[in-house]
C-alpha positions as CSV (number, residue, x, y, z in Angstrom):
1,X,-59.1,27.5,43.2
2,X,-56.1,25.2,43.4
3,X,-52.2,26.0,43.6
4,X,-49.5,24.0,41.7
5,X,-45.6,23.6,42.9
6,X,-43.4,23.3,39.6
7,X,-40.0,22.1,40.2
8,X,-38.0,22.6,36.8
9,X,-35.5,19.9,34.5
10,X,-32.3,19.8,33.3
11,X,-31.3,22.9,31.5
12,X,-32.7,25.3,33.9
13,X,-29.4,25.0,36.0
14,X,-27.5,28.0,36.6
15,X,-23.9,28.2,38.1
16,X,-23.9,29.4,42.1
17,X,-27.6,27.8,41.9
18,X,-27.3,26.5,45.5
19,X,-24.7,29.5,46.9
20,X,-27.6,31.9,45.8
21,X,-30.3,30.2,48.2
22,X,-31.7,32.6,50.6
23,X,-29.7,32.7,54.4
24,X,-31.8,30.3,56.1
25,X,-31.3,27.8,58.6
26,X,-33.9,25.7,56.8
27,X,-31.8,26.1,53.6
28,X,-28.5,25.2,55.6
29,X,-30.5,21.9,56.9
30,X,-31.1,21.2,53.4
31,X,-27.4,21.2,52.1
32,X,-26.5,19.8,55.6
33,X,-28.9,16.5,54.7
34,X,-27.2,16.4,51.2
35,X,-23.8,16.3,52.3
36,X,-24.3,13.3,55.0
37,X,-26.4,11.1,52.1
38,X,-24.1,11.6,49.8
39,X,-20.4,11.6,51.6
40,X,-19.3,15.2,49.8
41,X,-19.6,19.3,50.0
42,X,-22.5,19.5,48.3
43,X,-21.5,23.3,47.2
44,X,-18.5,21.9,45.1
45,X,-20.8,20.8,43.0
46,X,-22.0,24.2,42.3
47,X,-19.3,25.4,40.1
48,X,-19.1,26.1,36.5
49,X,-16.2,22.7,36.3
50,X,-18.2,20.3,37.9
51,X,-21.8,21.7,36.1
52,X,-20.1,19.8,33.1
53,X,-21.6,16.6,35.0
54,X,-24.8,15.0,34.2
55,X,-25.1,14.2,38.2
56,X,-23.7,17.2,39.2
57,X,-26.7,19.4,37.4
58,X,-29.3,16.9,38.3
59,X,-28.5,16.8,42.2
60,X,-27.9,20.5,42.8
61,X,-31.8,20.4,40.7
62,X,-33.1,18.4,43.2
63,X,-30.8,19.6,46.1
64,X,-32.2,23.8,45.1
65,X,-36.3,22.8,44.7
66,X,-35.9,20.7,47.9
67,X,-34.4,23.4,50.0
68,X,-36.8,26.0,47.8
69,X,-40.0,24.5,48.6
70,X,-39.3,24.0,52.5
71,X,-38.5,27.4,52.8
72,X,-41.5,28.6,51.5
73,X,-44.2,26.2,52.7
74,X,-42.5,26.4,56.4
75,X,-44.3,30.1,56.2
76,X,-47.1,29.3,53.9
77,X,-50.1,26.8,53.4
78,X,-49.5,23.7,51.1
79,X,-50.3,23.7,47.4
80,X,-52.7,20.9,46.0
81,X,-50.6,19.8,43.5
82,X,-46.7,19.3,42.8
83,X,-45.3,18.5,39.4
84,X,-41.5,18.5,37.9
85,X,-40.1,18.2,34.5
86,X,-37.5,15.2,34.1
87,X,-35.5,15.2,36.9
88,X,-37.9,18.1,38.6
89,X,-40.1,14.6,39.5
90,X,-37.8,14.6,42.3
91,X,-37.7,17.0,44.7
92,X,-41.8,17.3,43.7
93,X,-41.7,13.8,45.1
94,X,-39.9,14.5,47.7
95,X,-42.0,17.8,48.9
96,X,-45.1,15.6,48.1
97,X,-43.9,13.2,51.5
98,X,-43.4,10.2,48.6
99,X,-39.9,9.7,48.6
100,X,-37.4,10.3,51.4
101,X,-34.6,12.9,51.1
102,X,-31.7,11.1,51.7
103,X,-33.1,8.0,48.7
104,X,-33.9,10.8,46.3
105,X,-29.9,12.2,46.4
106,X,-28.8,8.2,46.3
107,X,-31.2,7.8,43.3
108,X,-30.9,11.1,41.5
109,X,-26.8,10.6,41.8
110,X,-27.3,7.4,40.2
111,X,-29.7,8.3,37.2
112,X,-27.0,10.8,36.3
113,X,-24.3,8.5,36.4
114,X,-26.2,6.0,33.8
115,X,-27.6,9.1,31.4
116,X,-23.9,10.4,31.5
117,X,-22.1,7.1,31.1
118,X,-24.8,5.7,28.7
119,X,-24.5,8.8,26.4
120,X,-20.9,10.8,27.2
121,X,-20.3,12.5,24.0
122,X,-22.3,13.0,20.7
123,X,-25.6,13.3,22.1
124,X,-27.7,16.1,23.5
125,X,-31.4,18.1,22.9
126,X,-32.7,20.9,20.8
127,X,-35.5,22.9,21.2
128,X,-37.3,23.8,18.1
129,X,-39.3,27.1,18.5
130,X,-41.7,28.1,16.0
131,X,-43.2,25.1,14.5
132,X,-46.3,22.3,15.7
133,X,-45.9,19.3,16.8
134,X,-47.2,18.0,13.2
135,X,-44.8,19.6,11.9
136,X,-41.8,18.8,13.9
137,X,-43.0,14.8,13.5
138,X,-42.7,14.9,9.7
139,X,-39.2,16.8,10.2
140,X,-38.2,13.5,12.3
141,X,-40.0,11.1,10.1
142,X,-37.4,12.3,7.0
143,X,-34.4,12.2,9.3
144,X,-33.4,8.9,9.3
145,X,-31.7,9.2,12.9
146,X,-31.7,8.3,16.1
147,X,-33.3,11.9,16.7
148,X,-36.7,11.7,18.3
149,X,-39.5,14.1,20.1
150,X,-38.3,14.5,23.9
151,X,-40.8,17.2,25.0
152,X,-44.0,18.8,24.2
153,X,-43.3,22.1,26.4
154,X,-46.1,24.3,24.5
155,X,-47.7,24.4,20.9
156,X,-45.2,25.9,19.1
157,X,-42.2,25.1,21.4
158,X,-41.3,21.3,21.2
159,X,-37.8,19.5,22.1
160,X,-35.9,16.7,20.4
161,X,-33.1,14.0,21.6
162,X,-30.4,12.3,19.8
163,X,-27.2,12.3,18.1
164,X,-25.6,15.8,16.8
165,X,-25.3,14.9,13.0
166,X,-28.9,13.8,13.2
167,X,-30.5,16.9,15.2
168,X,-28.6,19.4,13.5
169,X,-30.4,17.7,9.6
170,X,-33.8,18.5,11.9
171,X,-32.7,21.7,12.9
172,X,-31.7,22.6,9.4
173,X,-35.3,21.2,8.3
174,X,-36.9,23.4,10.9
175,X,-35.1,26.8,9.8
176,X,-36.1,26.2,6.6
177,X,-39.5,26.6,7.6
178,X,-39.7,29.2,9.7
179,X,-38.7,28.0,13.3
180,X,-35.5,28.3,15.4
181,X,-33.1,25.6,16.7
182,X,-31.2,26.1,19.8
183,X,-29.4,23.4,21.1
184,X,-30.0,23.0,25.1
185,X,-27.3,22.5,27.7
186,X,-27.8,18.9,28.2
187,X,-25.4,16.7,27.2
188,X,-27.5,13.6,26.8
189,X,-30.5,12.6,25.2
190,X,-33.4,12.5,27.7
191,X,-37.1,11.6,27.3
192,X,-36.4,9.0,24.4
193,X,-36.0,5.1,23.5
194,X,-31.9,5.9,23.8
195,X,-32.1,5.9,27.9
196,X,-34.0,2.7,27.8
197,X,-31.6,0.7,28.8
198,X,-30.6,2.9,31.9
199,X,-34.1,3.5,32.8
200,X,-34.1,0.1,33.6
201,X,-31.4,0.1,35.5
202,X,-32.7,3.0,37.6
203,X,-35.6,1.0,38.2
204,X,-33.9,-2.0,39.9
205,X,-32.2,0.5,42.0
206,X,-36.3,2.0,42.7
207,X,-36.6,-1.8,43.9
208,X,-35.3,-1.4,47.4
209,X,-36.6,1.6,48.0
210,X,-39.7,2.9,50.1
211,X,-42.2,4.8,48.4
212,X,-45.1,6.6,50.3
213,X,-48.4,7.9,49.1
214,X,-48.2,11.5,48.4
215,X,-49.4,13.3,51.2
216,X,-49.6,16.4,48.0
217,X,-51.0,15.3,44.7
218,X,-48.7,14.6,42.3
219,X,-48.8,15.1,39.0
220,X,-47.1,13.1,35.8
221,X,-44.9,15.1,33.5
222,X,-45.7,12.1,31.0
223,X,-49.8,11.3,31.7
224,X,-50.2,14.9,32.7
225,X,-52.6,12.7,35.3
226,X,-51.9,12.4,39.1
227,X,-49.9,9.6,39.9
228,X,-51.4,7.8,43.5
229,X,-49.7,5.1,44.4
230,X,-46.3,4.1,45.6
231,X,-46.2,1.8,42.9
232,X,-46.9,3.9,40.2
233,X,-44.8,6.6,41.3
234,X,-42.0,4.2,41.1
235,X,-42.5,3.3,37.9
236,X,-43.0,7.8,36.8
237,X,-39.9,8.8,38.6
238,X,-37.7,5.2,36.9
239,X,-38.6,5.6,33.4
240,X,-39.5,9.2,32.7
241,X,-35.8,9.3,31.5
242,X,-37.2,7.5,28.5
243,X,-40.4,9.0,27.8
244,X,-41.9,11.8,26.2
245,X,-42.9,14.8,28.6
246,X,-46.1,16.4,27.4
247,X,-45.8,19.8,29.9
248,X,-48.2,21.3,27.7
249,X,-50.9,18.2,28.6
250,X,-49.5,18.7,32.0
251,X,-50.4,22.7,32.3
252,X,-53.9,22.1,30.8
253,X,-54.9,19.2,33.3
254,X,-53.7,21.6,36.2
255,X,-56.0,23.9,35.0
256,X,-59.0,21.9,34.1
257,X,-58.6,20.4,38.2
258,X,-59.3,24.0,39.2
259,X,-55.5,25.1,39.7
260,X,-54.8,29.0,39.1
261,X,-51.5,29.4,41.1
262,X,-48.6,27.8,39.8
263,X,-45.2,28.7,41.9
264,X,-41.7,27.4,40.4
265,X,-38.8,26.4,42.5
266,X,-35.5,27.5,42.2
267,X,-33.6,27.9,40.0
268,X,-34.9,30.0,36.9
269,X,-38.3,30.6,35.5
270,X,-38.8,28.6,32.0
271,X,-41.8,26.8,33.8
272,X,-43.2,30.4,34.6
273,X,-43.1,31.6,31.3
274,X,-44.5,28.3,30.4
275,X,-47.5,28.9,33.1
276,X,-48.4,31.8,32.3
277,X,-50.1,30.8,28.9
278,X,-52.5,29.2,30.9
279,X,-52.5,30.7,34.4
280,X,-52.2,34.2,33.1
281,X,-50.8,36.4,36.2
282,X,-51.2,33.3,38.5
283,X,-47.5,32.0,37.3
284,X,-44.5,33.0,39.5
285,X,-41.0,32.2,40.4
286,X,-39.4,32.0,43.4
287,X,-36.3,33.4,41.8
288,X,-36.2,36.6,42.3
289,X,-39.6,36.8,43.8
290,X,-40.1,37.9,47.7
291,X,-40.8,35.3,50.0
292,X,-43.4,36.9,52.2
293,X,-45.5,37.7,48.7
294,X,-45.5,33.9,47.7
295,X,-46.4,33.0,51.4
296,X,-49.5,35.7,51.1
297,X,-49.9,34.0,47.4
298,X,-50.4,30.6,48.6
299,X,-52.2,31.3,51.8
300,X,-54.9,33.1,49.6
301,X,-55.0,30.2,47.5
302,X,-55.7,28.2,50.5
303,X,-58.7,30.5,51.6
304,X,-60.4,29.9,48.6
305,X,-60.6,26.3,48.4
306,X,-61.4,26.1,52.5
């Protein structure tokens, strides 16, 4: 049997994310690192004023499953796979030995800035709870827009991008037949044809920057297939601001390649409760979890397949 690291997307942020890292010295390298790539106190960014950011949320993501995942794998054995949702690619990535800490910060800080300047008012996400995918396509397909599909979390729990006026007509459609519309805290419109423009843009900044071959197999949030070359991963990590994630696909694949663990980095635990549909009681989080039991969780894991 396999284990699975899960690093979780915008959305899953949660204000005092970083403050409420364990005491570690590990943890303290972590922020420490952030701080010198980036020229600021990483922890001001970990406040309900500057959460309102697009680059805030998506750096203190990457900056929490980066310091997360060294924590627990300095006392544990290393999964076989890694996999993030949106901007979770990143610190999976990163803990996979593929991309370097200090680019990842440069990059992520810039992917926010084009989402947030591309898209800074009037557009968002909704997740539609309760309905198919066939269903939620025919809701889009009578809304003439721009709304589209963003993310294929599990059967009956899908997510779609676009303007206000145009998501709330889809979310109107889905109540009418028995779902639920909540709206997500994400202010722009990920994982569709409206951040193609500054998926592009991210991916000139990729250009100049050193990829390595995962050292951890890494799996796409888009393919659901593992991603094996620098290449490659430069193209996942720069343009899955545009595209579709399938986690569902994603979940299955894990399994079907023998994984039984899956493990989520900080913060929250919508991955988890994803997971466990398919991993059963083999789906934790580290919030809120003991460290010493994930250690013993993933060290058992790493018996098996020896």
């Amino acid at each position: 049997m396999s284990s699975l690291l899960v690093f979780p997307g915008q959305g899953a942020q949660q204000v005092g994310m970083l403050h409420a890292l364990p005491e570690h010295a590990l943890v303290r390298e972590c922020l420490a690192q952030a701080g010198d790539a980036l020229g600021e106190d990483i922890l001001q960014l970990d406040t309900e004023p500057a959460l309102a950011s697009t680059r805030a949320v998506q750096l203190c993501l990457l900056i929490a499953g980066v310091a997360g995942a060294r924590l627990l794998l300095d006392q544990s054995a290393w999964p076989d796979y890694v996999a993030g949702l949106s901007i979770g690619a990143y610190p999976a990535a990163v803990v996979a030995g593929a991309l370097d800490f200090a680019d990842a910060l440069r990059l992520v800080a810039l992917r926010g800035e084009l989402m947030q300047a591309a898209y800074p008012q009037g557009h968002g996400m909704t997740a539609i709870v309760g309905l198919d995918l066939t269903c939620v396509e025919r809701l889009l397909a009578q809304v003439p827009g721009p709304v589209y599909l963003a993310n294929i979390n599990a059967d009956n729990q899908l997510v779609i991008a676009g303007s206000h006026a145009a998501m709330q007509q889809v979310a109107a459609l889905a109540k009418a037949r028995g779902g639920v519309a909540k709206r997500l805290a994400i202010s722009v419109p990920s994982h569709c044809p409206l951040l193609a423009e500054p998926a592009g843009q991210l991916a000139e900044a990729f250009a100049s920057v050193e990829l390595n071959t995962p050292r951890i197999r890494y799996l796409s949030s888009t393919t659901a297939r593992p991603v094996l070359t620098p290449d490659k991963l430069r193209d996942d990590l720069a343009f899955n601001m545009c595209r579709v994630v399938d986690w569902r696909a994603l979940v299955d694949s894990a399994f079907e390649r023998g994984v039984r663990l899956q493990i989520e980095m900080p913060p929250g635990a919508v991955l988890t409760g994803l997971g466990r549909k398919v991993f059963h009681a083999g789906s934790v989080a580290f919030q809120g979890a003991r460290l010493d039991t994930l250690s013993a969780l993933l060290r058992e894991e790493g018996r098996r397949i020896s």
